[in-house]
N, C-alpha and C positions, 0 to 999 in steps of 0.2 A: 900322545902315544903311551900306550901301558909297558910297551917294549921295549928297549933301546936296540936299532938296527945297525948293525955293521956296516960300513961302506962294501961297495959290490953285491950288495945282496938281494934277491931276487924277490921282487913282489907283485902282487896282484892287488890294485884298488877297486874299492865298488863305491860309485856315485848314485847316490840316492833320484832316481828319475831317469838314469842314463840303462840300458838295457843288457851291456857288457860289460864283464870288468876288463882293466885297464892292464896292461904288462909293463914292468920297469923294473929299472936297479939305483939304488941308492948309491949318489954320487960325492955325497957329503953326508956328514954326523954329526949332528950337535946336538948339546945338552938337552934344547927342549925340542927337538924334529930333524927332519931330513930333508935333504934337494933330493929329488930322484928324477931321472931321467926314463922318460916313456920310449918303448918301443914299439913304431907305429908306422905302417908307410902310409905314404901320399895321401894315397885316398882314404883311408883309415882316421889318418888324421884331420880332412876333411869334416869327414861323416862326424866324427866326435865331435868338432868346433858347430857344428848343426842343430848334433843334438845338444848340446849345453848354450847355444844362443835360443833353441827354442825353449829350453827350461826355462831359463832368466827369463824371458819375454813372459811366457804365460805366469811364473811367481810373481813380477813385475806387477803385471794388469791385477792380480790375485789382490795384492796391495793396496790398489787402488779405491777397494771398496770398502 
């Protein structure tokens, strides 16, 4: 991180392959990163566990060759 983040503080992630970014807050701070906690319902969280098992699958096979 080029920043240092507050605890509580409000972010947006963008995952490389995934189509939305992500909403959370920082739940811990430390020297070199953060825990943050994603805000997501059910099926949101779903859909996301989808699309990042079909990422890894296809970078996976990608490997292979």
């Amino acid at each position: 991180m080029n920043t240092p983040l507050a605890e509580n503080s409000a972010i947006e992630i963008k995952i490389d392959g995934i189509d939305h970014d992500i909403s959370g807050h920082v739940v811990r701070a430390f020297d070199d990163g953060v825990a943050v906690e994603f805000e997501l319902e059910a099926a949101e969280e779903e859909a996301l566990l989808r699309e990042i098992n079909a990422l890894h699958s296809a970078t996976s096979r990608a490997d292979e060759f």
